[in-house]
N, C-alpha and C positions, 0 to 999 in steps of 0.2 A: 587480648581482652578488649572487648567494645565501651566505648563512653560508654552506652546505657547500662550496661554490666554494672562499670564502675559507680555508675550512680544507683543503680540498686543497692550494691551492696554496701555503700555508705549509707543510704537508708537501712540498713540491715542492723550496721554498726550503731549508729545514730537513734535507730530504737529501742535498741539493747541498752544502751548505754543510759537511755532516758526514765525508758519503765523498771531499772535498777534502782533509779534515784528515787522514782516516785512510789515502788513497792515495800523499800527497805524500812520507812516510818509505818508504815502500813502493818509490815508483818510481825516487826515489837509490838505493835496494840491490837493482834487479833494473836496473837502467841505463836508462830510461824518462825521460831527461832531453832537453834542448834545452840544446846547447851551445855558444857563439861559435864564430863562423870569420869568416872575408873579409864574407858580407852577412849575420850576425847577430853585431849590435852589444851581446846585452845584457848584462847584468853574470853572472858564473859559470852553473852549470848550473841549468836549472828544468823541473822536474816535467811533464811533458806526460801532464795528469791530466786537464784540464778539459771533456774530451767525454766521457769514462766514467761521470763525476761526473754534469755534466748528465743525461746518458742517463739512468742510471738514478735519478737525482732527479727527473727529469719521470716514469719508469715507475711509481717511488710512490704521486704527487701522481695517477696516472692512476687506478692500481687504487683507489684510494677516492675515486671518484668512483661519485656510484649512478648511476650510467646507461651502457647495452649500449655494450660496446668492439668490436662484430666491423668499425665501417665502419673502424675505428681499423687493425686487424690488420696492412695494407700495409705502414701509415705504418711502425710499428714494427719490422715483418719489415727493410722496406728500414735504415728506423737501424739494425738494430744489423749489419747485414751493414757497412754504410758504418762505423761506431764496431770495427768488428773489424778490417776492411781497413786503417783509418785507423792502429788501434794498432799492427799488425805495419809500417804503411809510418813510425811516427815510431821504431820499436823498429829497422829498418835501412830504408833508403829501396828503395820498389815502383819499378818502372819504370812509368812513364808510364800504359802498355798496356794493366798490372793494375790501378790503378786509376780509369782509363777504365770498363773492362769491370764492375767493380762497382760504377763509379757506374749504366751505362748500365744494370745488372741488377738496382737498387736504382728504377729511372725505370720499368723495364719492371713491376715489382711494384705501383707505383704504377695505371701504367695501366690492364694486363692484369687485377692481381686485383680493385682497388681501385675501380675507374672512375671514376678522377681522371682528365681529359685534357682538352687542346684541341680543343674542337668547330668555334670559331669565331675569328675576329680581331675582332667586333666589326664596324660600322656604318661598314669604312673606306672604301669602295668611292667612286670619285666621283656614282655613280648613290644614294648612300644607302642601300644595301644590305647587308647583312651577307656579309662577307667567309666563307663555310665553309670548310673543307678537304677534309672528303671523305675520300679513302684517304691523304691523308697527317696525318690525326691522329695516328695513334703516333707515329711518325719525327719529326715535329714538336714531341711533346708529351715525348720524350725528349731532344730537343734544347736545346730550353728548361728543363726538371730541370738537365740536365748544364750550361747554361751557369748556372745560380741557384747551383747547388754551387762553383762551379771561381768565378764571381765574390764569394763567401765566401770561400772559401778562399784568393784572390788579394789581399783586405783585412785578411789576419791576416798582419802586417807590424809592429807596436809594439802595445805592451801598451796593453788597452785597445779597439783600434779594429773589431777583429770584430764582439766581442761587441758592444759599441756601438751598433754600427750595425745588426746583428740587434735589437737591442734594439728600436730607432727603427722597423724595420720591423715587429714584431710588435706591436707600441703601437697603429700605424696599424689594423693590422688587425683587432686587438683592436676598437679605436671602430667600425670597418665591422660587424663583425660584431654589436656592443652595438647600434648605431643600427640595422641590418635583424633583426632579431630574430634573428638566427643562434647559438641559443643552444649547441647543441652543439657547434661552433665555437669559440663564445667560452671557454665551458671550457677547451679544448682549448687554445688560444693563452693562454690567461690561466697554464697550468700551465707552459708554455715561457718565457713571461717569467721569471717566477718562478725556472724553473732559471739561466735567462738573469744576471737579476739576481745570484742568489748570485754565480754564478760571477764575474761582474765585479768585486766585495768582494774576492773575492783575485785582480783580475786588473790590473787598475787600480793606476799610481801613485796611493797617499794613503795617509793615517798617517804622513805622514814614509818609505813605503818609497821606493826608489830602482830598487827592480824587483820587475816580477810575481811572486807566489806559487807560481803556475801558468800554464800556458798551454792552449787546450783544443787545441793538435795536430791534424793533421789528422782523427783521428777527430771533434774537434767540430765543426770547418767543415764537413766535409761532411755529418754528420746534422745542422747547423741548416740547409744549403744546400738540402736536400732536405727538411724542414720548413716552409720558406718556400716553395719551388715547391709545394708539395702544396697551403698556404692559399692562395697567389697564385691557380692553376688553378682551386680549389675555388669560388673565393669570384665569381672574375670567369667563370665558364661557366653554363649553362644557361637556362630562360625565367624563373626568379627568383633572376638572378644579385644582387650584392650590391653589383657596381662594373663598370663596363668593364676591359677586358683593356687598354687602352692606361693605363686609371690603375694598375693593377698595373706597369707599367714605370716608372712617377715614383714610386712607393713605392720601388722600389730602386734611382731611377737612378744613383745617385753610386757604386756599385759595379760597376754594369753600362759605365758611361761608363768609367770607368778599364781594367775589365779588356779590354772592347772594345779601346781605345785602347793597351792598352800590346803588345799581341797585334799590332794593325797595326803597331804598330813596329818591333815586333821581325823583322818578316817584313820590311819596308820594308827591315830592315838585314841581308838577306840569315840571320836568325837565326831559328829554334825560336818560335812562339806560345808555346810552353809551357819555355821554358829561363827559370831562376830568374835573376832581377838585383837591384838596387836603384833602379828607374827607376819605382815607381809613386807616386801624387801624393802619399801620405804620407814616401817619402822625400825629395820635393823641397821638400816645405815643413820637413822637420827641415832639409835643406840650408841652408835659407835664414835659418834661427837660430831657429823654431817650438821650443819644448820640446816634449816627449812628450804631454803632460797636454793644451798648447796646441793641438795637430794632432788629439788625440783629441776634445777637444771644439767643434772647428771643424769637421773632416769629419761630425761627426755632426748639429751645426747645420745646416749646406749638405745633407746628406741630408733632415732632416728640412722645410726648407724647399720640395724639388722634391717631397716629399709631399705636404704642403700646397696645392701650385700643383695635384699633380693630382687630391687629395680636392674642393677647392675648384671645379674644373670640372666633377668630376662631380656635386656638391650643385649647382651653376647649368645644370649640362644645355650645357655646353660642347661643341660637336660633335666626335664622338671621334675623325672624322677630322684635324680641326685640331688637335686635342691630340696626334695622334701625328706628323706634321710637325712640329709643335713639338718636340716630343720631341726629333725629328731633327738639327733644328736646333741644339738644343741641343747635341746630343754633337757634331755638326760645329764649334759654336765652343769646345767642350773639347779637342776634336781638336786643333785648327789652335791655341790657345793653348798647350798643353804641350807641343805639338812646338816651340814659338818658345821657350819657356821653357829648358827642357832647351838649346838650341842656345845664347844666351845665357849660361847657367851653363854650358857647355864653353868657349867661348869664355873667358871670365871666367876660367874655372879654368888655361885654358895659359896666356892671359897673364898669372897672377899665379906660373907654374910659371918663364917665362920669363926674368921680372924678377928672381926668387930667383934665377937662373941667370944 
């Protein structure tokens, strides 16, 4: 990594870090806060600054950087339509529909202007073959955006764990793109962390706080969620791709398995994929007596270990077929364990409802 890298991206950091300070008094007096109810447990009202922040702490860290921004242009048009959408939907809550529709027109700017997309699945075919798509590359390639966004967005649940685990997966990709030379790339991801990191500094129990500074709202899930699809896509398509498409799905799987899984559930239980609860795996392990601190750094260990398993097959040329059956597998026995789990702790919980009774 080059000095001017690094001094980007300490601008990157160093803006995040700033326009945190200076939006947090800001968005108590214009009502830009997150406030307790029934499933948000956290202590008084907090700042929902930390996607503004980022954003434009990584746009900084971008502009000085010496090298042409036009393949960039997408990337950015779509964040900040997502970081606007996000701020009016944490300022009174969008309906669903609305922001659907700009996520899905944030995936289309991707594709359309950008030509980020899925060309291919990769080598899965039982014939050894590369799996194409053909005419359903956009639809597919919009599909996958909008599931990368909405499974961010479904792991900003406790301070902490978002960011975290964006973290873990831009780290990742960062090394992919250090290791195949992708250097404009690696920039690019290196100034994300960066924002990434700040923000975690006030986002994260430590210092003795007892709760977040900030939180980044839905405006930052959804521009890190679409961040990460943009490198995922980029990084695993074409004839000098940088990874297989199926190791892009173990770089994220510990968010994808959850939001898959709590989605089947919810539908299993005659209910909304998309209606808000307290049932995804960070709250069952706070159930189960996990502290905050405890869960955010165990989800992020267990993510960054099915990273590992799939960088690691792809340094040994692990057939990419088998790796995504594995895959499969994998979220099958996630599946079927936190549905026994959950069933269990109900169980547990009326008879201990009963006995008080």
């Amino acid at each position: 990594m080059t000095l001017p890298v690094l001094k980007s991206s300490l601008i990157a950091f160093g803006m995040t870090a700033i326009l945190l300070c200076l939006f947090r008094p800001l968005a108590v007096r214009v009502g830009l806060v997150d406030s307790p109810d029934v499933r948000k447990h956290h202590d008084g009202e907090v700042p929902l600054v930390g996607g503004v922040a980022m954003f434009a702490g990584f746009l900084f860290g971008v502009l000085s950087l010496d090298a042409p921004l036009s393949h960039w242009r997408p990337l950015f048009a779509g964040g900040a339509l997502l970081v606007i959408v996000g701020v009016l939907d944490d300022f009174r809550e969008l309906s669903t529909r609305m922001r659907f529709a700009a996520q899905i027109l944030a995936a289309l700017l991707m594709v359309l202007w950008g030509g980020v997309e899925i060309k291919d699945l990769g080598t899965l075919g039982w014939w050894g073959g590369v799996v194409g798509l053909g005419t359903f590359t956009v639809p597919l390639t919009v599909f996958a955006a909008v599931g990368v966004i909405n499974a961010v967005n479904m792991s900003d649940g406790t301070d902490g764990l978002a960011g975290g685990l964006v973290l873990v997966a831009l780290l990742c990709l960062l090394g992919v793109a250090l290791a195949t030379g992708r250097s404009p790339d690696s920039k690019v991801l290196m100034l994300l962390a960066a924002a990434v990191a700040a923000f975690l500094a006030f986002n994260v129990r430590a210092l003795g706080r007892r709760c977040a500074w900030v939180f980044m709202g839905d405006a930052g899930s959804m521009f890190l969620g679409l961040a990460l699809a943009w490198f995922f896509i980029e990084l695993s398509q074409g004839p000098e791709r940088a990874i297989a498409p199926v190791t892009a799905l173990w770089i994220l799987a510990l968010p994808l398995f959850d939001t898959v899984a709590i989605m089947v559930r919810r539908a299993l239980h005659g209910r909304s994929p998309f209606a808000a609860d307290r049932q995804h795996l960070h709250h069952m392990l706070l159930r189960l007596g996990f502290s905050v601190d405890q869960v955010v750094w165990l989800m992020c260990l267990v993510s960054a270990v099915f990273a590992c398993i799939g960088l690691l097959a792809e340094h040994y040329h692990v057939p990419e077929a088998l790796m995504f059956y594995l895959f499969l597998g994998m979220f099958a026995l996630y599946f079927w364990s936190t549905m026994r789990a959950w069933r269990v702790m109900r169980f547990l919980h009326h008879a201990m409802d009963q006995q008080q009774a």
